[in-house]
C-alpha positions in Angstrom: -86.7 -26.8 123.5 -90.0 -24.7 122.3 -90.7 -27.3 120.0 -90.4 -30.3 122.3 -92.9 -28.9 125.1 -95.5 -27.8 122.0 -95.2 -31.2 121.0 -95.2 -33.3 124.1 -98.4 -30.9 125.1 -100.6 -31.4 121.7 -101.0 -34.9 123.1 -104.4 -35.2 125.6 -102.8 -38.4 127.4 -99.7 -36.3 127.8 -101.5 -33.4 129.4 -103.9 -35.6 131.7 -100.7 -37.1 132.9 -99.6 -33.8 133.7 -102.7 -32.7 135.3 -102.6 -35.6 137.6 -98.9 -35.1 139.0 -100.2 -31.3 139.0 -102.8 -32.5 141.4 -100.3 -35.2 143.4 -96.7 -34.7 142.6 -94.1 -37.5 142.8 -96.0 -40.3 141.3 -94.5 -44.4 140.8 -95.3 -45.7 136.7 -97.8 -47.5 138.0 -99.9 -44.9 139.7 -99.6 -43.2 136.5 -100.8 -46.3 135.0 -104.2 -46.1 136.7 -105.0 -43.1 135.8 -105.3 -44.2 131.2 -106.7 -47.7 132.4 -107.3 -48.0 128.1 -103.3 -47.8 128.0 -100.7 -50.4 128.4 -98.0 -49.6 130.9 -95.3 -49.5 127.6 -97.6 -46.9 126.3 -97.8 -44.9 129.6 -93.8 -45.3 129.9 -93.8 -44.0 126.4 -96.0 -40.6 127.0 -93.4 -40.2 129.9 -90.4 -40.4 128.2 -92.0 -37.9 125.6 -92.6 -35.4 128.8 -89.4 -35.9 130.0 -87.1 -35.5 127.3 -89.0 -31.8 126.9 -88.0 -31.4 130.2 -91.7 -31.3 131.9 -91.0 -33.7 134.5 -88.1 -35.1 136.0 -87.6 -38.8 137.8 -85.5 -40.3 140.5 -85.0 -43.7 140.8 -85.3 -45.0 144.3 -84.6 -48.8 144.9 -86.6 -50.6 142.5 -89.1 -47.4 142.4 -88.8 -44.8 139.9 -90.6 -41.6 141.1 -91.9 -39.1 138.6 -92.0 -35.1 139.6 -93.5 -32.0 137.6 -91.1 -29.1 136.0 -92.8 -25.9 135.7 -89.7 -23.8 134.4 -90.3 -25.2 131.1 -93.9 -24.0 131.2 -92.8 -20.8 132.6 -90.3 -19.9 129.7 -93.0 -20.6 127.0 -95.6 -18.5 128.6 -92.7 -16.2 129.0 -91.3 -15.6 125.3 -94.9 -16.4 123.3 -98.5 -16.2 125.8 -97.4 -12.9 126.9 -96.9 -11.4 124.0 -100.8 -11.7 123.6 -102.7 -11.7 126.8 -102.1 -11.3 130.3 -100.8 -14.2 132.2 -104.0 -16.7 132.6 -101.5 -19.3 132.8 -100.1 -18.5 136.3 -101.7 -22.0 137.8 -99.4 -23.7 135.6 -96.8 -21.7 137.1 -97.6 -24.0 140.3 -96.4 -27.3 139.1 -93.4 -28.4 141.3 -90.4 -30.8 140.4 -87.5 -32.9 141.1 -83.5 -32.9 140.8 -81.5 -36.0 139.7 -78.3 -35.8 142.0 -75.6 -34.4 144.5 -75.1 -35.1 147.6 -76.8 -33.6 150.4 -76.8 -33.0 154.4 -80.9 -33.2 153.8 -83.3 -36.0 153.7 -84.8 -36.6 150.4 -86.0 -33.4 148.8 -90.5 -32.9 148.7 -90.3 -30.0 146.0 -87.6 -29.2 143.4 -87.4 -26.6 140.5 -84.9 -27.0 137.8 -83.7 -25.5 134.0 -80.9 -25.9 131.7 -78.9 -23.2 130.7 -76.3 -22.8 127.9 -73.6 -21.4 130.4 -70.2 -22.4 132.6 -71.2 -24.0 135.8 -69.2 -21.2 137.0 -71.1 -18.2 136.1 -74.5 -20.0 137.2 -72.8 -20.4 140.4 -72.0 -16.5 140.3 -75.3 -15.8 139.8 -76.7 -17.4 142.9 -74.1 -16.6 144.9 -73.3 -12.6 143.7 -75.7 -9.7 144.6 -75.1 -7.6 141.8 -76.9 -10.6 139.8 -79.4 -11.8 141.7 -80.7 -8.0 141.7 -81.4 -8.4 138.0 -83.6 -11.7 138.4 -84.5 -12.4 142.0 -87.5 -10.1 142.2 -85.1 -6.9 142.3 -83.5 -8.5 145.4 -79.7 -8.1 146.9 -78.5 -11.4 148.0 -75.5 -10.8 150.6 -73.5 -13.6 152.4 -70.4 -14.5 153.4 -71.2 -18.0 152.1 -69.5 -20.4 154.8 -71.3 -22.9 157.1 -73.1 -21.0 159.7 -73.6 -17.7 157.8 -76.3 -15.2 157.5 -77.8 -14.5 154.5 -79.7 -11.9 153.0 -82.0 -11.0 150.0 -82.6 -7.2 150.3 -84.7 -4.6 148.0 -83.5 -1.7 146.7 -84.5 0.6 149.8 -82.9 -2.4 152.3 -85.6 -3.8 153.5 -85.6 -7.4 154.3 -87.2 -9.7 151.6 -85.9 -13.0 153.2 -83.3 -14.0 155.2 -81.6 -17.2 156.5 -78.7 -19.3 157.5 -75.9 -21.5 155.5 -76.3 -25.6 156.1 -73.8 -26.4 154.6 -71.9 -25.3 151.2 -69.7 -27.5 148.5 -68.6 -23.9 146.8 -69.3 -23.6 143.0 -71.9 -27.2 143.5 -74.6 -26.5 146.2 -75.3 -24.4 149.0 -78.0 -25.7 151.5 -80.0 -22.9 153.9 -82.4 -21.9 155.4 -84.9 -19.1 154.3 -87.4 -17.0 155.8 -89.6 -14.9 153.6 -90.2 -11.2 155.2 -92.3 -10.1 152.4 -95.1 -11.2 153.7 -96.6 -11.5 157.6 -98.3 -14.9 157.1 -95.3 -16.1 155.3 -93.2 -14.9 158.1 -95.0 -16.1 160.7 -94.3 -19.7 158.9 -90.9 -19.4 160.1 -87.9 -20.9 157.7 -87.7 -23.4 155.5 -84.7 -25.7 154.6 -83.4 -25.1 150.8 -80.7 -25.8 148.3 -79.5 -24.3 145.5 -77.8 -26.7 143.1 -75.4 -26.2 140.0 -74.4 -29.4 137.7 -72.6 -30.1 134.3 -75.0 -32.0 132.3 -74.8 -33.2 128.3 -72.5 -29.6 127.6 -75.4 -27.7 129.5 -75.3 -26.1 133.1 -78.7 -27.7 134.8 -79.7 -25.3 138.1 -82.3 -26.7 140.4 -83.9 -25.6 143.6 -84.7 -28.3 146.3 -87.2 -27.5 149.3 -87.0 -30.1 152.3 -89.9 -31.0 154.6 -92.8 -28.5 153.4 -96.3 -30.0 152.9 -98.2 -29.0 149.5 -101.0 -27.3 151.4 -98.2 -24.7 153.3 -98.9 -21.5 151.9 -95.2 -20.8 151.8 -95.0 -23.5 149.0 -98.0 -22.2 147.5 -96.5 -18.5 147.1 -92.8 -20.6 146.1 -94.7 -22.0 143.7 -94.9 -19.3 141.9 -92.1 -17.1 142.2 -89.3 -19.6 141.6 -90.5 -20.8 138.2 -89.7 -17.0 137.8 -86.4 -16.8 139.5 -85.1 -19.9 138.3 -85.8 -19.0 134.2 -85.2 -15.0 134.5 -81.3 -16.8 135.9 -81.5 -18.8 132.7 -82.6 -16.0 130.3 -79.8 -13.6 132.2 -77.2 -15.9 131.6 -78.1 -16.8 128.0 -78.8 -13.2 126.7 -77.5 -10.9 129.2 -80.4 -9.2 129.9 -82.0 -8.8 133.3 -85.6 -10.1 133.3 -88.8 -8.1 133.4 -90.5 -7.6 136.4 -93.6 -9.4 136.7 -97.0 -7.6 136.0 
Protein backbone atom coordinates (compact mmCIF):
# COMPACT_ATOMS: atom_id res chain seq x y z
CA UNK A 1 0.00 0.00 0.00
CA UNK A 2 3.40 2.30 0.54
CA UNK A 3 3.92 2.09 -2.94
CA UNK A 4 0.51 3.05 -4.23
CA UNK A 5 0.27 6.43 -2.05
CA UNK A 6 4.17 7.22 -3.30
CA UNK A 7 2.88 6.83 -6.54
CA UNK A 8 -0.49 8.36 -6.63
CA UNK A 9 1.36 11.45 -4.76
CA UNK A 10 4.58 11.94 -7.38
CA UNK A 11 1.74 13.13 -9.65
CA UNK A 12 1.15 17.37 -9.27
CA UNK A 13 -2.52 16.99 -10.68
CA UNK A 14 -2.96 14.24 -8.13
CA UNK A 15 -1.87 16.38 -5.23
CA UNK A 16 -3.76 19.62 -6.34
CA UNK A 17 -6.76 17.45 -6.35
CA UNK A 18 -6.00 16.56 -2.92
CA UNK A 19 -5.28 20.03 -1.78
CA UNK A 20 -8.57 21.10 -3.01
CA UNK A 21 -10.82 18.39 -1.21
CA UNK A 22 -8.22 19.30 1.78
CA UNK A 23 -9.53 22.78 1.53
CA UNK A 24 -13.53 21.61 0.74
CA UNK A 25 -14.10 18.04 1.50
CA UNK A 26 -16.85 15.97 -0.28
CA UNK A 27 -16.56 17.30 -3.74
CA UNK A 28 -19.01 16.01 -7.15
CA UNK A 29 -16.45 14.95 -10.50
CA UNK A 30 -17.31 17.94 -11.82
CA UNK A 31 -16.26 20.41 -9.11
CA UNK A 32 -13.10 18.53 -9.32
CA UNK A 33 -13.28 19.19 -12.96
CA UNK A 34 -12.97 22.93 -12.50
CA UNK A 35 -10.32 23.06 -10.65
CA UNK A 36 -7.54 21.32 -14.02
CA UNK A 37 -9.76 23.35 -16.58
CA UNK A 38 -6.50 21.97 -19.14
CA UNK A 39 -7.94 18.40 -18.33
CA UNK A 40 -10.76 16.44 -19.73
CA UNK A 41 -13.24 15.11 -17.30
CA UNK A 42 -11.87 11.19 -18.43
CA UNK A 43 -8.52 12.47 -17.31
CA UNK A 44 -9.84 13.95 -14.00
CA UNK A 45 -11.92 10.55 -13.42
CA UNK A 46 -8.60 8.86 -14.17
CA UNK A 47 -6.26 10.87 -11.37
CA UNK A 48 -9.24 9.85 -9.07
CA UNK A 49 -9.32 6.40 -9.57
CA UNK A 50 -5.40 6.44 -9.12
CA UNK A 51 -6.20 8.28 -5.49
CA UNK A 52 -8.63 5.99 -4.71
CA UNK A 53 -7.38 2.76 -5.33
CA UNK A 54 -4.27 3.97 -2.85
CA UNK A 55 -6.84 4.51 -0.57
CA UNK A 56 -6.47 8.55 -0.31
CA UNK A 57 -9.98 9.21 -0.80
CA UNK A 58 -13.04 7.49 -0.66
CA UNK A 59 -16.63 8.14 -2.75
CA UNK A 60 -20.24 7.55 -2.21
CA UNK A 61 -22.50 7.44 -4.73
CA UNK A 62 -25.70 9.38 -4.11
CA UNK A 63 -28.50 9.33 -6.82
CA UNK A 64 -26.90 10.20 -9.87
CA UNK A 65 -24.02 12.15 -7.75
CA UNK A 66 -20.97 10.52 -6.87
CA UNK A 67 -19.30 12.40 -3.91
CA UNK A 68 -15.58 12.32 -3.36
CA UNK A 69 -14.10 12.53 0.46
CA UNK A 70 -10.33 12.78 1.69
CA UNK A 71 -8.55 9.70 3.79
CA UNK A 72 -5.85 10.84 5.98
CA UNK A 73 -5.07 7.33 7.58
CA UNK A 74 -3.17 6.53 4.59
CA UNK A 75 -1.11 9.68 5.05
CA UNK A 76 -0.90 9.07 8.60
CA UNK A 77 0.72 5.45 8.38
CA UNK A 78 3.41 6.77 5.80
CA UNK A 79 4.47 9.64 7.89
CA UNK A 80 4.26 7.04 10.64
CA UNK A 81 6.72 4.07 9.42
CA UNK A 82 9.21 6.45 7.05
CA UNK A 83 8.97 10.78 7.81
CA UNK A 84 9.51 10.07 11.36
CA UNK A 85 12.31 8.18 11.18
CA UNK A 86 14.02 11.51 9.97
CA UNK A 87 12.46 14.57 11.28
CA UNK A 88 9.82 15.66 13.54
CA UNK A 89 6.38 15.49 12.40
CA UNK A 90 6.05 18.74 9.89
CA UNK A 91 3.43 16.84 8.26
CA UNK A 92 0.69 17.09 11.03
CA UNK A 93 -1.60 19.41 8.64
CA UNK A 94 -1.91 16.49 6.45
CA UNK A 95 -2.99 14.71 9.47
CA UNK A 96 -6.26 16.98 9.03
CA UNK A 97 -7.63 15.67 5.90
CA UNK A 98 -11.11 14.05 6.63
CA UNK A 99 -12.99 11.11 4.77
CA UNK A 100 -15.81 9.08 3.96
CA UNK A 101 -17.22 5.36 4.52
CA UNK A 102 -18.97 3.27 1.82
CA UNK A 103 -21.85 1.40 3.73
CA UNK A 104 -23.98 0.07 6.75
CA UNK A 105 -26.86 1.04 7.81
CA UNK A 106 -27.36 3.70 10.23
CA UNK A 107 -29.97 5.44 12.74
CA UNK A 108 -27.97 8.84 11.49
CA UNK A 109 -28.40 11.12 8.72
CA UNK A 110 -25.71 11.05 6.22
CA UNK A 111 -22.30 11.18 7.79
CA UNK A 112 -20.17 15.07 7.32
CA UNK A 113 -16.67 13.52 8.34
CA UNK A 114 -15.44 9.83 8.25
CA UNK A 115 -12.00 8.20 8.88
CA UNK A 116 -11.23 4.75 7.67
CA UNK A 117 -8.18 1.96 7.14
CA UNK A 118 -7.84 -1.55 6.16
CA UNK A 119 -6.50 -4.01 8.29
CA UNK A 120 -5.30 -7.58 7.61
CA UNK A 121 -7.43 -8.99 10.66
CA UNK A 122 -10.97 -11.01 11.57
CA UNK A 123 -13.78 -8.50 11.73
CA UNK A 124 -13.94 -9.93 15.10
CA UNK A 125 -10.86 -8.89 16.70
CA UNK A 126 -11.27 -5.25 15.21
CA UNK A 127 -14.51 -5.28 16.85
CA UNK A 128 -12.61 -6.37 20.14
CA UNK A 129 -10.52 -3.68 19.82
CA UNK A 130 -13.07 -0.91 19.88
CA UNK A 131 -15.19 -2.43 22.10
CA UNK A 132 -12.48 -3.97 24.92
CA UNK A 133 -10.48 -1.66 27.36
CA UNK A 134 -7.59 -3.58 27.73
CA UNK A 135 -6.97 -2.67 23.89
CA UNK A 136 -8.06 0.52 23.37
CA UNK A 137 -5.43 1.39 26.25
CA UNK A 138 -2.66 0.39 23.96
CA UNK A 139 -3.91 2.78 20.94
CA UNK A 140 -6.52 5.23 22.10
CA UNK A 141 -4.19 7.88 23.50
CA UNK A 142 -3.47 5.52 26.71
CA UNK A 143 -7.24 5.62 27.32
CA UNK A 144 -9.67 2.84 29.13
CA UNK A 145 -12.77 2.49 27.20
CA UNK A 146 -15.60 0.90 29.58
CA UNK A 147 -19.23 0.11 28.56
CA UNK A 148 -21.70 -2.14 28.94
CA UNK A 149 -22.39 -1.71 25.18
CA UNK A 150 -26.31 -1.79 24.92
CA UNK A 151 -28.67 1.03 23.63
CA UNK A 152 -28.81 3.65 26.27
CA UNK A 153 -25.39 3.00 27.88
CA UNK A 154 -22.73 5.04 29.37
CA UNK A 155 -19.51 4.99 28.05
CA UNK A 156 -16.24 5.87 29.09
CA UNK A 157 -12.55 6.45 27.89
CA UNK A 158 -10.47 6.88 31.10
CA UNK A 159 -6.51 7.48 31.61
CA UNK A 160 -4.46 5.60 33.60
CA UNK A 161 -5.03 7.77 36.93
CA UNK A 162 -9.14 7.70 36.06
CA UNK A 163 -9.70 10.75 34.96
CA UNK A 164 -12.23 11.28 32.42
CA UNK A 165 -10.91 11.68 28.72
CA UNK A 166 -14.43 11.55 27.11
CA UNK A 167 -17.48 10.14 27.81
CA UNK A 168 -20.87 9.49 26.09
CA UNK A 169 -23.96 7.46 25.50
CA UNK A 170 -24.88 4.30 23.10
CA UNK A 171 -27.35 5.16 19.96
CA UNK A 172 -27.73 2.31 18.93
CA UNK A 173 -25.43 -0.88 18.51
CA UNK A 174 -25.55 -3.99 15.67
CA UNK A 175 -22.83 -5.99 17.98
CA UNK A 176 -19.57 -7.05 16.10
CA UNK A 177 -20.83 -4.29 12.92
CA UNK A 178 -21.34 -0.68 14.36
CA UNK A 179 -21.97 1.04 17.43
CA UNK A 180 -23.37 4.70 17.12
CA UNK A 181 -22.74 7.33 20.36
CA UNK A 182 -22.30 10.08 21.47
CA UNK A 183 -18.97 11.61 22.74
CA UNK A 184 -17.84 14.32 24.81
CA UNK A 185 -14.21 15.14 25.02
CA UNK A 186 -13.06 16.14 28.81
CA UNK A 187 -9.63 16.63 27.90
CA UNK A 188 -10.05 19.86 27.12
CA UNK A 189 -12.39 22.95 28.57
CA UNK A 190 -13.23 24.43 25.18
CA UNK A 191 -13.76 21.11 23.79
CA UNK A 192 -15.99 20.36 26.68
CA UNK A 193 -17.80 23.21 26.70
CA UNK A 194 -18.76 22.10 22.84
CA UNK A 195 -20.90 19.53 24.40
CA UNK A 196 -21.18 15.94 22.47
CA UNK A 197 -21.02 14.93 19.30
CA UNK A 198 -22.88 12.03 17.43
CA UNK A 199 -20.34 9.19 16.25
CA UNK A 200 -19.99 5.68 14.89
CA UNK A 201 -17.64 3.20 14.94
CA UNK A 202 -17.88 0.87 12.03
CA UNK A 203 -16.34 -2.69 11.29
CA UNK A 204 -16.77 -4.42 7.57
CA UNK A 205 -15.43 -7.47 5.57
CA UNK A 206 -14.06 -6.07 2.47
CA UNK A 207 -11.87 -7.99 -0.50
CA UNK A 208 -10.35 -10.60 2.51
CA UNK A 209 -9.44 -7.34 4.56
CA UNK A 210 -11.30 -5.90 7.81
CA UNK A 211 -11.99 -2.00 6.67
CA UNK A 212 -12.72 0.17 10.19
CA UNK A 213 -14.07 3.58 9.71
CA UNK A 214 -15.16 6.39 12.00
CA UNK A 215 -18.23 8.50 11.01
CA UNK A 216 -18.94 12.05 12.73
CA UNK A 217 -22.70 13.39 12.22
CA UNK A 218 -23.63 17.05 12.11
CA UNK A 219 -20.22 18.91 13.00
CA UNK A 220 -19.20 21.92 10.77
CA UNK A 221 -15.46 22.08 9.48
CA UNK A 222 -14.68 25.26 11.38
CA UNK A 223 -15.86 23.40 15.07
CA UNK A 224 -12.74 23.14 16.87
CA UNK A 225 -13.82 19.75 18.14
CA UNK A 226 -13.39 18.55 14.49
CA UNK A 227 -10.31 20.42 14.16
CA UNK A 228 -8.66 18.64 17.31
CA UNK A 229 -10.55 15.10 15.73
CA UNK A 230 -8.80 15.79 12.99
CA UNK A 231 -5.96 14.99 14.29
CA UNK A 232 -6.07 12.47 16.76
CA UNK A 233 -8.12 9.89 14.92
CA UNK A 234 -5.90 9.49 12.00
CA UNK A 235 -3.79 8.37 15.05
CA UNK A 236 -6.32 6.12 16.72
CA UNK A 237 -7.65 4.70 13.75
CA UNK A 238 -3.86 3.44 12.31
CA UNK A 239 -2.16 2.71 15.93
CA UNK A 240 -5.77 -0.02 15.85
CA UNK A 241 -4.39 -1.10 12.46
CA UNK A 242 -0.72 -1.39 13.39
CA UNK A 243 -1.93 -3.20 16.89
CA UNK A 244 -3.83 -5.70 15.11
CA UNK A 245 -1.36 -6.34 12.35
CA UNK A 246 1.87 -6.64 14.52
CA UNK A 247 0.83 -6.84 18.01
CA UNK A 248 2.35 -4.06 19.24
CA UNK A 249 0.80 -1.18 20.97
CA UNK A 250 1.54 2.22 19.25
CA UNK A 251 3.86 4.88 20.36
CA UNK A 252 2.67 7.70 22.03
CA UNK A 253 2.74 10.71 20.04
CA UNK A 254 5.61 13.41 20.56
Amino acid sequence: MDDEVFKALNDPSRRLLLDKLFDQDVQTLGELTEHLPQMTRFGVMNHLSVLEAAGLITTRKVGRSKYHYLNPVPIRLVHDRWISKYTEPVVGALASMKTNLEGGTRTMPEPTHIYQTYIQCDPGDAWKAITDGDLTAQYFYGTRVESDWEPGSVVVYAYPDGSIAADGEIIAIDHGKRVEMTFHARWDPELEAGGPVHMAWIVESDMGLTRVGVEYYDIEPDDKRLQDFAVGLPYIVGGMKTLLETGEPFPAPR
